[in-house]
C-alpha positions in Angstrom: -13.7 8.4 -12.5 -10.0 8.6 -14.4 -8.7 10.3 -11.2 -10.4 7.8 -8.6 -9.0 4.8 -10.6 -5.0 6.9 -11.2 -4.7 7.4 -7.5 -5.8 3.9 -6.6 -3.8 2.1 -9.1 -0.6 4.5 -8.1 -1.7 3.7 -4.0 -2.1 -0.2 -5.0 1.8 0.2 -6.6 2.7 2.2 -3.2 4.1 5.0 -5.1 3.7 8.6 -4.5 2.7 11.6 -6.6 6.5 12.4 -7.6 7.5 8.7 -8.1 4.7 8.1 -10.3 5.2 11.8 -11.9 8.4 10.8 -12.5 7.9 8.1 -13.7 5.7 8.9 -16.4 7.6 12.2 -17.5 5.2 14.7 -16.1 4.5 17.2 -13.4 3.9 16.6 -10.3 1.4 19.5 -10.3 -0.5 17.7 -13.6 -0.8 14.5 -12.1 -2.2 16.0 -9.0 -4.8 17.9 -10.9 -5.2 14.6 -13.2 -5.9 12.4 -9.9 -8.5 15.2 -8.4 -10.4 15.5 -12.0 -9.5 19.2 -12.3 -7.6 18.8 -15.8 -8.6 16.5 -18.7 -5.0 15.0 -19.9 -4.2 14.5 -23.0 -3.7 11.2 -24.6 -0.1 11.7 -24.5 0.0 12.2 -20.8 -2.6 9.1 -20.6 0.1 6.6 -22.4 2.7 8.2 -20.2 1.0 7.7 -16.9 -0.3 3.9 -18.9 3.1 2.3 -19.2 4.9 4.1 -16.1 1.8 2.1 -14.0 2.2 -0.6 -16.8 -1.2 -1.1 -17.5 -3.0 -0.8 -21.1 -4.4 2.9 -22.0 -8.0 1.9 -21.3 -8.1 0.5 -18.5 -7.8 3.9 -16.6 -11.6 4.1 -18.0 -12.3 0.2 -16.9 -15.2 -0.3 -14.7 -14.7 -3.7 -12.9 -17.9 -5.5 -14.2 -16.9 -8.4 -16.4 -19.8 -10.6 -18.5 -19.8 -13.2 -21.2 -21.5 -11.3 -23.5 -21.0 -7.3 -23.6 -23.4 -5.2 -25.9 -21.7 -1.8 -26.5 -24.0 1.3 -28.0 -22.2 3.4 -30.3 -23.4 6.3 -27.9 -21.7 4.8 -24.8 -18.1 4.3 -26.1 -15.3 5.2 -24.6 -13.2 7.7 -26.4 -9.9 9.7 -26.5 -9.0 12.2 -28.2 -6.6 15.5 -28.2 -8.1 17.9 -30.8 -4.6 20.0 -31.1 -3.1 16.8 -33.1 -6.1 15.7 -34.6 -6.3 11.9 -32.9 -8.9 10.2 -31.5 -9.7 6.8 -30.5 -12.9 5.0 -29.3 -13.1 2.2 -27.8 -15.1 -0.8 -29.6 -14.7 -3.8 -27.0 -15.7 -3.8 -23.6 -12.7 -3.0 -22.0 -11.7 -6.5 -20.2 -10.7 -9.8 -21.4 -7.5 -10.1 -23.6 -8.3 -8.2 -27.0 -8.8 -4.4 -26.9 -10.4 -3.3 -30.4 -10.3 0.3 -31.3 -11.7 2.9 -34.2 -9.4 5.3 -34.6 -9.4 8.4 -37.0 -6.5 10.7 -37.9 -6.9 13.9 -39.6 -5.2 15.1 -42.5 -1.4 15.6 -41.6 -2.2 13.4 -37.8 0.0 10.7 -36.4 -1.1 8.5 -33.3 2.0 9.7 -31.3 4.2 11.5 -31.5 7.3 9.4 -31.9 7.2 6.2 -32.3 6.3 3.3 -29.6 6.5 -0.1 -28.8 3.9 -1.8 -26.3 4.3 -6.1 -25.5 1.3 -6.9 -28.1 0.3 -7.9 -31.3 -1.7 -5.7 -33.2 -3.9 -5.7 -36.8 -5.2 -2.7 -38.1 -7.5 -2.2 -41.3 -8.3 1.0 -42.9 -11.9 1.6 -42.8 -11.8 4.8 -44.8 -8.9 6.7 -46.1 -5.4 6.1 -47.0 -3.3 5.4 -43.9 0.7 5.5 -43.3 2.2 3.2 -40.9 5.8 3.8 -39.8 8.0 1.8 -38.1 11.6 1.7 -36.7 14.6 1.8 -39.2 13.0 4.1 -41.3 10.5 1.3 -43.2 6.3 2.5 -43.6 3.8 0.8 -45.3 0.9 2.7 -47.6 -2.6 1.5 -46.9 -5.8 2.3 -48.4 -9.4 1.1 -48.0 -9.9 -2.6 -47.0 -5.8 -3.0 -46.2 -4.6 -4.4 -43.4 -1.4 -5.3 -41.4 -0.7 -7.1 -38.8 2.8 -7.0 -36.2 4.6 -7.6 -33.3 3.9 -4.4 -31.1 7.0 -4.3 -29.3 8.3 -2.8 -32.6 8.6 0.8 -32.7 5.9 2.0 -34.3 2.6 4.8 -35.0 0.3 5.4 -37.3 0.4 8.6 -40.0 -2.3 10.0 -42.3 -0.3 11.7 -44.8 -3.5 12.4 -47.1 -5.3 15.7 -47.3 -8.6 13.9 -45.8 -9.1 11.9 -42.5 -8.5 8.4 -42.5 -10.3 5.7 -40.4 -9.3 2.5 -39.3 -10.0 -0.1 -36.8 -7.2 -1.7 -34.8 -7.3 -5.1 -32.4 -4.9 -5.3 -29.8 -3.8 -8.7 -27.7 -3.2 -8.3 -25.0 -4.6 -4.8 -24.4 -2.1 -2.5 -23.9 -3.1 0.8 -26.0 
């Protein structure tokens, strides 16, 4: 499905496999394998391949069925994760509409990314579990523990750290989506 939905979004943008590869910072030969569902990408190459077709993280998963009222099991989220930095992130709201909400949980000595980003959103995140570390441009981080939150202007540089010798969870709401 992630393939199916790359190649249409990059065919509705007319752009070819080396604009788009371009684009995004990657291979041509990656996205090629991404778009024909040989190669599971990581979620680095996801937000890549995200902002160069400038649409939010998730929606590369989105099916197109939109309700008023969406019931999500915990066994049928969506989630992403790269086990080599010790991130992942499921996916809590539907997928559509104009607030993304997400669980996320770092391991011991993780980060979300690895340098900081900025998206155009506003986002709140609240630590669940865990001590968490978030960083931002010009060198300032904030420390939070259970029941913390925060709450900023996305388009600051920014990513989340667990500097803690345990894993952290936290849950994060994004608007508009954009993760």
């Amino acid at each position: 499905m992630l393939g199916r939905k790359l190649r249409s979004l990059r065919q509705a943008r007319d752009l070819s496999l080396k604009s788009l590869a371009e684009e995004a910072g990657i291979s041509i030969a990656l996205l090629s394998q991404v778009e024909r569902d040989q190669v599971d990408p990581s979620l680095d190459t996801l937000r890549k391949l995200a902002r160069a077709l400038n649409v939010p993280l998730f929606s590369l998963f989105q099916e197109s069925s939109e309700t008023a009222v969406a019931v999500i099991p915990r066994e049928r989220r969506l989630s992403v994760s790269t086990s080599s930095r010790g991130v992942a992130y499921t996916r809590i709201s539907p997928g559509f509409g104009r607030l993304e909400v997400l669980e996320g949980v770092l391991e011991p000595g993780a980060e979300s990314s690895p340098e900081l980003w900025e998206h155009a959103s506003e986002e709140c995140a609240v630590v669940l579990k865990g001590e968490l570390t978030v960083e931002f441009e010009d060198d300032q981080s904030h420390v939070l523990r259970q029941g913390d939150s925060i709450y900023f202007d996305s388009r600051r540089a920014h990513r989340y750290v667990n500097q803690s010798t345990k894993p952290v969870i936290y849950m994060v709401s994004v608007t508009p989506p954009s993760f």
